[in-house]
C-alpha distance (Angstrom), angle and dihedral (degrees) to the residues before:
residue distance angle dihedral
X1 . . .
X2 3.92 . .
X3 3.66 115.0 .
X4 4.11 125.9 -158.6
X5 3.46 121.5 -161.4
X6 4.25 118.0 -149.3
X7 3.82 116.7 -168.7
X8 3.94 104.1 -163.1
X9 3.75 125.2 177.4
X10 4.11 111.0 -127.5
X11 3.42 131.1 -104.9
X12 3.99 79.1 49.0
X13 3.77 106.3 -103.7
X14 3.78 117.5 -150.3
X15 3.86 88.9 -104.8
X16 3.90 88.1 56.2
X17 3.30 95.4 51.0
X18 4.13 89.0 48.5
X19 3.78 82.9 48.0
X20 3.59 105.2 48.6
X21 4.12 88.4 38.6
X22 3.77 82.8 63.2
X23 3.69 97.1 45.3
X24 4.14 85.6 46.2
X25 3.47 86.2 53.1
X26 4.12 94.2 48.6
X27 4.07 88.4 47.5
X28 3.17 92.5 52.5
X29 4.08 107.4 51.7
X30 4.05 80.7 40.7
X31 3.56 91.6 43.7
X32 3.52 88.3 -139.4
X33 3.96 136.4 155.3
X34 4.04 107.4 -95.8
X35 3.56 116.5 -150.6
X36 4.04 118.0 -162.6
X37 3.48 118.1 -158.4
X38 3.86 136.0 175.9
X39 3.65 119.2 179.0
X40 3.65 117.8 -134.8
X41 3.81 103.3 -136.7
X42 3.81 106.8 -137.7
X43 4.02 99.4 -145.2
X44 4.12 88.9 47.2
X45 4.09 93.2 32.3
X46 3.58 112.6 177.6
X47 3.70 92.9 174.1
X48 3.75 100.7 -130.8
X49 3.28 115.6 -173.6
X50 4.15 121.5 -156.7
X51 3.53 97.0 -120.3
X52 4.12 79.7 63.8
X53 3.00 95.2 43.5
X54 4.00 89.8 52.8
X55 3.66 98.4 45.0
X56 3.60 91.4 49.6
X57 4.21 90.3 52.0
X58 3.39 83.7 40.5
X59 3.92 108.9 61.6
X60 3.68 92.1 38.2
X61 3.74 100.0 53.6
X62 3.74 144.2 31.5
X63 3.89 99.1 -121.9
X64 3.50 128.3 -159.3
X65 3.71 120.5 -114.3
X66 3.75 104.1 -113.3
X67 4.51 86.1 69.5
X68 3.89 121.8 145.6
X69 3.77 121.4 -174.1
X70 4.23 125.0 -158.1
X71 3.56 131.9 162.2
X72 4.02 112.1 -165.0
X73 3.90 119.7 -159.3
X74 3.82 106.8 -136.8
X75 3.49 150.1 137.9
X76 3.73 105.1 -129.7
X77 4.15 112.2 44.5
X78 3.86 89.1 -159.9
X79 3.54 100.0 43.5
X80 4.03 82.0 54.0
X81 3.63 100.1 40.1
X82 3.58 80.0 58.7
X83 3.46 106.1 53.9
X84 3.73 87.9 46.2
X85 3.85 94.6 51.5
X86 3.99 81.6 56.3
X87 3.81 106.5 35.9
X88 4.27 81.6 60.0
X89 3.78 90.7 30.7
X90 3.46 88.7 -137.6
X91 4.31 122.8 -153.2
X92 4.08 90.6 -148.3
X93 3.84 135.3 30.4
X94 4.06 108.9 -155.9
X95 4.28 102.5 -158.4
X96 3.94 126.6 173.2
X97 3.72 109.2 -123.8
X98 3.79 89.9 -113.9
X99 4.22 83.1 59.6
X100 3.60 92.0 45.5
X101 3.86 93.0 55.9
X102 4.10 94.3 43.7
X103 3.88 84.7 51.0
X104 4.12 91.0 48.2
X105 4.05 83.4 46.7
X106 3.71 90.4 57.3
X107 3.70 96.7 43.5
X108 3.93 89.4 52.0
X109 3.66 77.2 64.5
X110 3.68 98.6 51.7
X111 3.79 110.0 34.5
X112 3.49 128.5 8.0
X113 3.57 94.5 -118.5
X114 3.99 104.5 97.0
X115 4.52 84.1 -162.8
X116 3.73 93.3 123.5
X117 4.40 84.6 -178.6
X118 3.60 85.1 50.2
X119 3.33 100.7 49.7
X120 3.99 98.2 42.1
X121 3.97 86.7 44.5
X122 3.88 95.3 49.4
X123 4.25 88.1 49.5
X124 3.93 103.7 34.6
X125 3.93 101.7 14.6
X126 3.67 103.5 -139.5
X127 4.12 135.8 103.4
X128 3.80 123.6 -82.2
X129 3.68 121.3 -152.6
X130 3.63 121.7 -165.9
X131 4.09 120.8 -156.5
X132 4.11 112.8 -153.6
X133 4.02 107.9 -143.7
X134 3.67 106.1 -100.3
């Protein structure tokens, strides 16, 4: 089964909800399992909890069936948006074009490749699609 992965901040921003309407969209003509995930930054804790995080998802869209909800604590959103892309070895990577940019920011950092795609590809093999604000 294909699996796409949805980082979203929380309270849903109107570029999450463009972002995870996209990835809703992708899940659905792959009929895939869509996991949403916010990370819960420890130094600016807001102590989301997934039920939250699923209500909120919840009573602004029409999900599909095949939904999973997790909120990570961390430090690093990238480091953990990573980890979760791999843990569910996910096919597709949904990012907001403000993401995308933090995520080619912290690569700069790393290699001196500034290919964010590349990069994600060459560690968790799967496809990233970025959604501009509208």
């Amino acid at each position: 089964m294909s699996h796409v992965v949805v980082p979203v901040r929380y309270p849903l921003t109107s570029h999450s909800k463009n972002t995870l309407a996209k990835a809703i969209e992708i899940a659905r003509e792959r009929d895939a399992q869509l996991t949403v995930l916010h990370v819960d930054l420890y130094h600016d804790s807001h102590h989301v909890t997934r039920s939250e995080l699923k209500q909120s998802v919840e009573s602004a869209f029409d999900v599909p069936e095949k939904m999973r909800y997790a909120v990570r604590k961390a430090f690093l959103v990238e480091e953990t948006i990573l980890e979760e892309v791999a843990s569910e070895d996910a096919d597709v990577v949904v990012i907001g074009h403000k993401q995308a940019g933090r995520w080619r920011r912290m690569i700069r950092k790393l290699v001196d490749d500034p290919d964010v795609e590349s990069y994600l590809r060459q560690r968790v093999d799967c496809e990233l699609v970025t959604v501009r604000a509208n």
